[in-house]
Structure formats: structure tokens, C-alpha cells
C-alpha positions as CSV (number, residue, x, y, z in Angstrom):
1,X,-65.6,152.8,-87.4
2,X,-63.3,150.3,-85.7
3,X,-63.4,147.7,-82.7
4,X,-62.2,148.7,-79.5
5,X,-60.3,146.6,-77.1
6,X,-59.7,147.2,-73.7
7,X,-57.0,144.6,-71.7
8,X,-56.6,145.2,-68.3
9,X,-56.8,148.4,-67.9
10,X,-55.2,150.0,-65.2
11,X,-54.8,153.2,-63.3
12,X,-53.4,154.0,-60.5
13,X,-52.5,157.5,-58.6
14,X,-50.2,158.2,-55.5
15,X,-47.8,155.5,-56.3
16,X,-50.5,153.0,-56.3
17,X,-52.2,153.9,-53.0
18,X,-55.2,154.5,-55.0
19,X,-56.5,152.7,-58.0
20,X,-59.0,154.2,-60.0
21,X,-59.7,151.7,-62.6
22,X,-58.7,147.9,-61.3
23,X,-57.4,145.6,-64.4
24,X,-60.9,146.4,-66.7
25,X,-60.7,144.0,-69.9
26,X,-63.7,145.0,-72.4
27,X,-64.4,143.9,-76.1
28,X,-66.6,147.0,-77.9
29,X,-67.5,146.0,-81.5
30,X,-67.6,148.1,-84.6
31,X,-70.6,150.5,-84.6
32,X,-71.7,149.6,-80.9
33,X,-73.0,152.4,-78.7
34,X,-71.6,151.6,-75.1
35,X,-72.7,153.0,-71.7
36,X,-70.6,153.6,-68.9
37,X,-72.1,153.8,-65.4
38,X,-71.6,153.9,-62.0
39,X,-71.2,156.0,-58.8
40,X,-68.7,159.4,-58.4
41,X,-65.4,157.9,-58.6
42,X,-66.0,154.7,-59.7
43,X,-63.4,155.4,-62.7
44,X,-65.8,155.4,-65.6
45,X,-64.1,158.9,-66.1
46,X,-60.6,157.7,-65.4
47,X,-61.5,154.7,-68.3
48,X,-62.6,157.4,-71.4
49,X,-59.9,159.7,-70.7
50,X,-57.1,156.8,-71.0
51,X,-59.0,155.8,-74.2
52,X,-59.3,159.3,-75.0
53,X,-55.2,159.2,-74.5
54,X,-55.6,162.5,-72.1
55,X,-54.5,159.7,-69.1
56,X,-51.5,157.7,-69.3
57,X,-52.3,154.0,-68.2
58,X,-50.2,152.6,-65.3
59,X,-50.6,148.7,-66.8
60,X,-52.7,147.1,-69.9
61,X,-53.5,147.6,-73.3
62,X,-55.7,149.9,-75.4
63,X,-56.3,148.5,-79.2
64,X,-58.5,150.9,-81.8
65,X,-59.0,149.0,-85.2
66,X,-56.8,146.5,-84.5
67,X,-53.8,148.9,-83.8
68,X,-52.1,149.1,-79.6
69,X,-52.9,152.8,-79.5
70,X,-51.8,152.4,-75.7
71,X,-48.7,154.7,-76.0
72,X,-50.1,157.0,-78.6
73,X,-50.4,160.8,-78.1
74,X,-53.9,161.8,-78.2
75,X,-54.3,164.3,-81.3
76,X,-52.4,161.2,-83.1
77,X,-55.7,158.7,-82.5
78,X,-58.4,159.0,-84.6
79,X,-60.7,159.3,-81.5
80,X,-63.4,162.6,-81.2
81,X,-64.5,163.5,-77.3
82,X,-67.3,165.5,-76.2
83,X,-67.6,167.2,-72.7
84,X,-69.4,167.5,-69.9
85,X,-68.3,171.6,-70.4
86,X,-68.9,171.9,-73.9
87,X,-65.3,172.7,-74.3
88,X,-65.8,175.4,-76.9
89,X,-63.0,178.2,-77.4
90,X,-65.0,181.3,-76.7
91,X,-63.1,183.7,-78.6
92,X,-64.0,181.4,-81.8
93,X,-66.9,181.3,-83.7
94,X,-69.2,178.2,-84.1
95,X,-67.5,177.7,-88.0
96,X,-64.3,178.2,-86.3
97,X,-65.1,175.9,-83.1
98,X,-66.0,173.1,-85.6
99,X,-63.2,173.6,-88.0
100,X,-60.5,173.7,-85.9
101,X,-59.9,169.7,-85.0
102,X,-60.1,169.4,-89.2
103,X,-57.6,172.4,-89.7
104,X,-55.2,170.7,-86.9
105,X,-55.4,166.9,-88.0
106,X,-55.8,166.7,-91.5
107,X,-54.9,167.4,-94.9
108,X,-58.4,168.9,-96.3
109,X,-57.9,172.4,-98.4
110,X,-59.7,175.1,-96.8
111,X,-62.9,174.5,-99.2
112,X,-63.2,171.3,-98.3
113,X,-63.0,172.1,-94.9
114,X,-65.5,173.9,-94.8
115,X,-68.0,172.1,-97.2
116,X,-68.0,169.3,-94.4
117,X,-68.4,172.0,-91.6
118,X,-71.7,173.4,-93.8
119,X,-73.0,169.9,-94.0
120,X,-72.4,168.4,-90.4
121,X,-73.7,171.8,-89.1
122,X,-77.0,171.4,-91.3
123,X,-77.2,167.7,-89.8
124,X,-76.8,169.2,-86.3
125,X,-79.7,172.2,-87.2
126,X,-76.9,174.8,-86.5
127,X,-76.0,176.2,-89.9
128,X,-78.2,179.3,-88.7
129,X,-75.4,179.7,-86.3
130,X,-72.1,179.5,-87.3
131,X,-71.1,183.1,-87.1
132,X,-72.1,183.6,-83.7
133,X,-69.8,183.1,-80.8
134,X,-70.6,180.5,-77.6
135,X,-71.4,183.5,-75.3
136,X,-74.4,184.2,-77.9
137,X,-75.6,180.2,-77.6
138,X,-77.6,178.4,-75.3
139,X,-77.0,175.5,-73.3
140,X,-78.7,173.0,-76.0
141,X,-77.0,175.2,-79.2
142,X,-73.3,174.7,-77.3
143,X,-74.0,171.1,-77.0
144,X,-75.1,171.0,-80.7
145,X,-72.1,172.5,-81.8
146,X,-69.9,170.4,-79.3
147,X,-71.5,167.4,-81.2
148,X,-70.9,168.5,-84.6
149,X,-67.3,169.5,-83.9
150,X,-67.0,165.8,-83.0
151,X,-68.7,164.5,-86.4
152,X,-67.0,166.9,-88.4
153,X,-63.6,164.8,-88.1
154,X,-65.7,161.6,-88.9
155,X,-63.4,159.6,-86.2
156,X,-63.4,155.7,-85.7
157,X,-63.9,156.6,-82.1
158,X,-66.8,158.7,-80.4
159,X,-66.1,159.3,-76.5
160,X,-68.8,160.9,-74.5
161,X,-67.8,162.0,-71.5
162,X,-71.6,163.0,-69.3
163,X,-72.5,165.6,-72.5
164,X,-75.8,166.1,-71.1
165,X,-75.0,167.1,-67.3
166,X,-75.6,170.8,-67.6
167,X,-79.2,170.7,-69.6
168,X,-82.3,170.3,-68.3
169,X,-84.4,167.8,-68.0
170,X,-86.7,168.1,-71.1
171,X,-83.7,169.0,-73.1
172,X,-81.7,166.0,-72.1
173,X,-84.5,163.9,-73.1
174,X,-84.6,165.5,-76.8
175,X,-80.6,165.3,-76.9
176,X,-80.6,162.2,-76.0
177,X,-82.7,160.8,-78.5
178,X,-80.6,162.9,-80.8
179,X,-77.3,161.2,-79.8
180,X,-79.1,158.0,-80.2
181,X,-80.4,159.0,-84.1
182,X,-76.9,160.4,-85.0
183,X,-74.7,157.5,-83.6
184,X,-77.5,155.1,-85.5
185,X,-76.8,157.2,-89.1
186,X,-73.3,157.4,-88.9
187,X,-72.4,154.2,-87.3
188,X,-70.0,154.9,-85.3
189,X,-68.4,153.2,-82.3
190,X,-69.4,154.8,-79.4
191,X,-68.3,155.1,-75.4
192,X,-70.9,157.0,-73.6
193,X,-69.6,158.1,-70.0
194,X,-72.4,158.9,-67.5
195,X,-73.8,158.9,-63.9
196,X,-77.7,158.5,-65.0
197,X,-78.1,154.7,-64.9
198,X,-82.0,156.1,-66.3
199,X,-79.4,157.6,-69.5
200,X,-76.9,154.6,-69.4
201,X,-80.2,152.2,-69.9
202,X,-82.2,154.3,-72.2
203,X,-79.1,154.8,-74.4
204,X,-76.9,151.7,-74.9
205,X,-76.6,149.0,-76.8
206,X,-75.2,147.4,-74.1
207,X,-73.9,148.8,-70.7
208,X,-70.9,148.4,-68.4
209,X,-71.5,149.4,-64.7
210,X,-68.1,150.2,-62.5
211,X,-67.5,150.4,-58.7
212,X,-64.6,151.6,-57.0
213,X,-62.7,150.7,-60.0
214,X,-63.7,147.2,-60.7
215,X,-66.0,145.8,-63.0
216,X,-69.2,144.5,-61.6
217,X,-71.7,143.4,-64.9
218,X,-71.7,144.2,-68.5
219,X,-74.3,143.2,-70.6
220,X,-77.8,144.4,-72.5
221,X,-79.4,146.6,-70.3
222,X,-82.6,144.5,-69.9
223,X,-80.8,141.5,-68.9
224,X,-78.5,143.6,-65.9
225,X,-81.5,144.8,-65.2
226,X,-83.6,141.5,-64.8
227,X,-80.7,139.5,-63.9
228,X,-78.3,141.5,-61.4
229,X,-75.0,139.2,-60.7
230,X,-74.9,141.0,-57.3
231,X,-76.6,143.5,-54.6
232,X,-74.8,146.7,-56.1
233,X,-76.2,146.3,-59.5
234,X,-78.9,145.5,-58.4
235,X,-79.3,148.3,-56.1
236,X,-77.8,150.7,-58.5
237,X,-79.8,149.7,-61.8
238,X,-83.7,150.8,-61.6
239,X,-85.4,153.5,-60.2
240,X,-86.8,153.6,-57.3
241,X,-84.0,151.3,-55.9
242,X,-84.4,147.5,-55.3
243,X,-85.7,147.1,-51.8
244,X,-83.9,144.7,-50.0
245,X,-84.7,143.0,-46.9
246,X,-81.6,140.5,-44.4
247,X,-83.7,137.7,-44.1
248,X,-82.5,134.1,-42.3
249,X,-83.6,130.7,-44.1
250,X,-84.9,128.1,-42.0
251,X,-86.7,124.8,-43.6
252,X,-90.1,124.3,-43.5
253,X,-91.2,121.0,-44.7
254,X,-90.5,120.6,-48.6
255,X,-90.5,124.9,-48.6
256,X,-87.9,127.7,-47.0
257,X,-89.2,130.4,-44.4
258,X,-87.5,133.2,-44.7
259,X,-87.3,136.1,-41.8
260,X,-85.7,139.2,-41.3
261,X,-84.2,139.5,-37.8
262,X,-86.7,142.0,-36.1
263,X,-89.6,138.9,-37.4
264,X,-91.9,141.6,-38.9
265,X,-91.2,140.0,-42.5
266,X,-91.6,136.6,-43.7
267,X,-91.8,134.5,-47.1
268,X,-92.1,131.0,-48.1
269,X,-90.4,129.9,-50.8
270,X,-92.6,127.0,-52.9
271,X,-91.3,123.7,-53.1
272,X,-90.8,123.8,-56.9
273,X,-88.6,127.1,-56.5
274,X,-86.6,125.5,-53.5
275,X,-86.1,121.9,-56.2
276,X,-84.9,124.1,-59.2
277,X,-82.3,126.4,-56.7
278,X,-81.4,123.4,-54.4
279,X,-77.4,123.9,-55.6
280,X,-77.9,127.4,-55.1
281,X,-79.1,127.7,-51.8
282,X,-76.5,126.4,-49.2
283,X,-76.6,129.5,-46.8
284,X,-78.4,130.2,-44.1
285,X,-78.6,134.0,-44.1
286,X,-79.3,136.0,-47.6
287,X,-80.4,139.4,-48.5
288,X,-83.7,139.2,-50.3
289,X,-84.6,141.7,-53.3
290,X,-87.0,142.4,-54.8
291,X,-88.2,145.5,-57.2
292,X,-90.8,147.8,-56.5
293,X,-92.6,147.3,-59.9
294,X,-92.8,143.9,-59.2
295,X,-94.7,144.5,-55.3
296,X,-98.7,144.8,-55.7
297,X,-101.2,145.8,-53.3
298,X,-103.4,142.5,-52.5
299,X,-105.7,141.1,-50.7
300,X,-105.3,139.4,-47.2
301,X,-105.9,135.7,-48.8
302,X,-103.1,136.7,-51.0
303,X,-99.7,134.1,-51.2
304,X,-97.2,135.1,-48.8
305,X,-99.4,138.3,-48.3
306,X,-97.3,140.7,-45.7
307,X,-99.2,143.3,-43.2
308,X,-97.6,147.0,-43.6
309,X,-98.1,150.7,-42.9
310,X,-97.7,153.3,-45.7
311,X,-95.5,155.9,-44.1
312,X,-95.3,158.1,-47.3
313,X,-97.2,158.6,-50.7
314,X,-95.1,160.2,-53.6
315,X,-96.6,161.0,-56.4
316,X,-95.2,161.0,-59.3
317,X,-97.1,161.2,-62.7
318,X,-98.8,157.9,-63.9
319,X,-97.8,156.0,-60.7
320,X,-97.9,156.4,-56.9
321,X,-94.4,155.5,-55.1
322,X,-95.5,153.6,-51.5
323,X,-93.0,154.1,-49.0
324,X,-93.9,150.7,-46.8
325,X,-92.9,149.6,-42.8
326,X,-91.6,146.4,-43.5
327,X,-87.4,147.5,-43.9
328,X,-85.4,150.6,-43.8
329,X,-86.7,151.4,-47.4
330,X,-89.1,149.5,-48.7
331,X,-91.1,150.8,-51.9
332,X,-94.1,149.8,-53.9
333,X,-95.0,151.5,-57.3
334,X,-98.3,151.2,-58.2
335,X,-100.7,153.0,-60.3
336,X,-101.9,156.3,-59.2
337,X,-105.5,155.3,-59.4
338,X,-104.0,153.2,-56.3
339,X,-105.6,155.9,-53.4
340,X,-104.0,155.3,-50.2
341,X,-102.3,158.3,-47.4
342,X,-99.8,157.9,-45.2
343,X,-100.7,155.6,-41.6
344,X,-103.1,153.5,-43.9
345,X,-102.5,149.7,-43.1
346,X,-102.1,147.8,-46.2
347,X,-101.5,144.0,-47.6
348,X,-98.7,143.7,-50.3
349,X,-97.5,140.7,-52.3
350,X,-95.1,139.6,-54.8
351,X,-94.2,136.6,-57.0
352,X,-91.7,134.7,-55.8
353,X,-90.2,134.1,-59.5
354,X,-89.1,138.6,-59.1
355,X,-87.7,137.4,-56.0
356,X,-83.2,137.8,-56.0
357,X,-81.6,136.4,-53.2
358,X,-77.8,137.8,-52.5
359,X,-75.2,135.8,-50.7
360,X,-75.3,138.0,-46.9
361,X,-71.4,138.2,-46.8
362,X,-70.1,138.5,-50.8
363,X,-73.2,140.0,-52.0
364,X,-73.4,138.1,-55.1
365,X,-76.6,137.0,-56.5
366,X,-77.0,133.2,-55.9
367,X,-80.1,132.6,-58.4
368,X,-77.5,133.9,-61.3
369,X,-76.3,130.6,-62.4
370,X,-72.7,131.2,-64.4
371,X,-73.8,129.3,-67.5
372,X,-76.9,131.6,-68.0
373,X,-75.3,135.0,-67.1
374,X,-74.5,137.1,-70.2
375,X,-72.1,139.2,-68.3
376,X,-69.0,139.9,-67.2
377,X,-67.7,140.3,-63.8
378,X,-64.3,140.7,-61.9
């Protein structure tokens, strides 16, 4: 186990035309299980593969237990990697496939070898297969044994780099809770690569979300989730998507009408709310969010009540997703005892306290005060 520190990491290709990962600086403690998220090329891969020490860093520092590991070869770190593509030597079989990182980095006679091999394999519910080749395994038995050729070697470091791509969906639901149980036993510092924010949530002990190389929050994933420092996270993190709305602030007595351009939305903001975010609110023109958990179906005499049509019903299981008239994309989830079709006209509402409001220009979240933020942000 070890702590990992990351110091201002950075990456750049084409003689710095492009940079992949922009000055990232992260603290991982001993046995934490990190996520990684964000959109395709966003550098989360870029990150684990200079961690990894598969990428050379163009600036910063990378420290593992305490030790600058930044200009260390790769087989000399005591860091184990998992792939998206299994990365098994097909000619091998699944005792070889395991053995061979122990054969190649350590000391350990042949028995012990392969008394740890026996054992991890049993962990992993593969003993049954270590004579067969990868040709002769499924998708979920190659992914077992790319996990246990990982634990064998009992590294400070576990990297994951999106080990559950290629499975499907129920399968990636037991591996996942698998990965979660294993990193839990063995304690083990874990980085967890992925492009699932649903995974990167579900998974982490806390979770670091990158765009376009920069870091935009890091934190526990309940509090990203409930307290987005800007519109991307807050876009990115939840499913179905914030809905946001451009709206312009005018005053109103002691409250704040707000108005989206086209004047087929509006919202009053309460006195009370408008007193405790008075030093927040200095704009005239914000970006309103709000999630779709958090917007009911309500009566007429409802607060701030707003008019709609449903243009589509989705299904989906326990709850209906309403696809609403008032922006672009605009989406209630509701129960699915909630019976409504598309063209029905409907009354939403929501609380103003699940209401975000983002700064029109920088797109930072202006109800985050610093002091209460536990997160990180370039």
C-alpha cells in the first residue's frame, strides 16, 4: 500500500501544441479507491499511463510511498495495471498469464510462485481455469484473470485503466461490485480510469473529474454531485443530465425574477434565498440548473408552478423520464405510476433550495461558496 502524490502533472504532445493533461496536482492516500472521469480525451488516460510510467511526463512530479518515481522505468515501480483489452498473452496459459509479472520482477522460487498463483486464482474463482488458454475464456473469465494477474504481484499501486468497457451490462454490474470487495480486502491504493460517471460514482471513494486536461472538481461523489463548482460537472455528473435553462435576473421587490430570453420560463427567488446569496448574486444573466430528480409534477396553485407540454415519455423501469417544452432539454423523472403521453399539457415545480445558478460567461457555480466547497479546482 502507499500514498500517491501527483504535482503538476503535465503532458504535452506536438511540441506543446496540445496538452493533454494541464499542471494536475492530486494527494491519493493509502488504501483509497480513486475514480477518474470525464469525456474522450480529457487525459484521464494520458494521467494513469504517466503513473503507470508507460508516458514520459513533459513537467511535474510523481511520488509512490514517499519515493519521486517520476523518472523511473515502469517494470521498476511497484505499480500493477489492468486493461481495457485484457492484455493477456494468448499463447500462455491462465497459470502462465498470472505468473509471468512474478517470474519477471521478483525473487520467489518457482513453488512459491506458484502457491500465490493457486491462491489469488481461488480468490478470483478461476482455479478451475488455469490450464486453459484466453481463446478458451469468456469475456468475464479474461477479466478475472486480468485481475488476478494484477493481485498476484501484491503491488502498492493498482491502476485501472476502463477494465470493464468490453462486458455487458449485467456483467459490469457483478465486476464491479467485485472490484469494489477485492480493493476493500486487500487494501490497496487504487486509481480507477473510466468514462461511466454511473461507474466513477458507484465505485469511488472519492472521484476526480477532468476536462480538456484540466482539473475541474475532486471530492466524495455525493458532494460533486449535490454541490457542482461549475456547469460542466454539473452537466456531466448525474443521469439524465442537469437541465439548464439561460435565464436574466431582474428585481422584484425583496425577490429575483428570473426569465429565459424567449419569456416562456420564469422563477422567483424568495426573499430569504436572495438575503443568504446577496454576495453571490451580482450578475444580471445566469444559467439556472436544476436536476431532474429534483422537478415534480404539481398542481397549478403550486410555487413558481411552470405550464409545459410533454414532448416525449421514456420509460425506463421504476421511473418515467419527461421530456418537457420549457428549454432545449428539459427532463423530469418521476415515478412510472406518473401516466402521462406525449402533447399532454402539464404543471411542474421545483424547490428553489435544488436550484444552481452558473455564472453565464465562466460557468462557475455562484451558490458554491469557497469556504464550504470540499474540492479542488484549477
Amino acid at each position: 500500500m502507499a500514498r500517491v502524490t501527483v504535482d503538476a502533472l503535465r503532458k504535452e504532445y506536438d511540441t506543446g501544441s496540445v496538452v493533454a493533461v494541464n499542471d494536475l496536482s492530486l494527494e491519493i492516500e493509502d488504501g483509497e479507491f480513486v475514480t477518474v472521469v470525464g469525456p474522450s480525451g480529457c487525459g484521464k488516460t494520458t494521467t494513469l499511463r504517466m503513473l503507470a510510467g508507460l508516458e514520459e511526463p513533459t513537467a511535474g512530479r510523481i511520488l509512490i510511498g514517499g519515493e519521486d518515481v517520476t523518472d523511473v522505468h515502469a517494470k521498476n515501480r511497484d505499480v500493477a495495471m489492468v486493461f481495457q483489452n485484457y492484455a493477456l498473452y494468448p499463447h500462455k496459459t491462465v497459470f502462465e498469464n498470472m505468473e509471468f509479472g512474478l517470474r519477471m520482477s521478483t525473487d520467489l522460487s518457482e513453488s512459491e510462485r506458484e502457491a500465490r498463483v493457486v491462491e489469488t486464482a481461488e480468490m478470483m474463482d478461476i482455479a478451475d481455469l488455469l490450464e486453459d488458454k484466453p481463446d478458451e475464456l469468456s469475456g468475464g473469465q479474461k477479466q478475472r484473470v486480468a485481475l488476478g494477474r494484477a493481485i498476484v504481484r501484491e503491488p502498492d499501486l493498482f491502476l485501472f485503466d476502463e477494465p470493464l468497457s468490453n462486458l455487458d451490462a449485467k456483467l459490469r454490474t457483478s465486476m464491479r461490485a467485485e472490484i469494489q470487495r477485492l480493493q476493500n480486502e486487500l487494501g490497496i491504493t487504487a486509481v480507477y480510469v473510466t468514462h461511466d460517471q454511473h461507474e466513477a460514482m458507484t465505485m469511488g471513494d472519492r472521484i476526480v473529474i477532468l476536462d480538456g486536461g484540466d482539473l475541474q472538481q475532486q471530492g466524495k461523489p455525493t458532494d460533486v454531485y449535490e454541490r457542482p463548482v461549475n456547469r460542466f460537472v454539473g452537466g456531466f455528473i448525474g443521469s439524465p443530465s442537469m437541465n439548464f435553462v439561460d435565464v436574466a435576473v431582474e428585481p422584484d421587490g425583496d425577490r429575483l425574477h428570473l426569465t429565459d430570453p424567449d419569456g416562456e420560463f420564469a422563477y422567483d427567488l424568495s426573499a430569504a434565498y436572495v438575503d443568504r446569496h446577496a454576495d453571490e448574486l451580482e450578475s444580471s444573466r445566469y444559467t439556472l440548473g436544476v436536476r431532474p430528480e429534483n422537478v415534480t409534477v404539481a398542481d397549478e396553485s403550486a410555487a413558481n408552478a411552470i405550464a409545459t407540454t410533454i414532448d416525449v415519455v421514456e420509460p425506463v423501469g421504476s421511473d418515467n423520464f419527461l421530456h418537457l417544452g420549457v428549454s432545449d432539454e428539459f427532463i423530469a423523472r418521476v415515478d412510472s405510476d406518473v401516466r402521462l403521453e406525449p402533447g399532454d399539457q402539464v404543471t411542474i415545480a421545483f424547490d428553489e433550495s435544488d436550484v444552481h445558478l452558473f455564472d453565464a460567461e465562466t460557468g462557475r457555480n455562484v451558490l458554491t461558496r469557497e469556504r464550504d466547497a470540499p474540492t479542488v479546482t484549477t
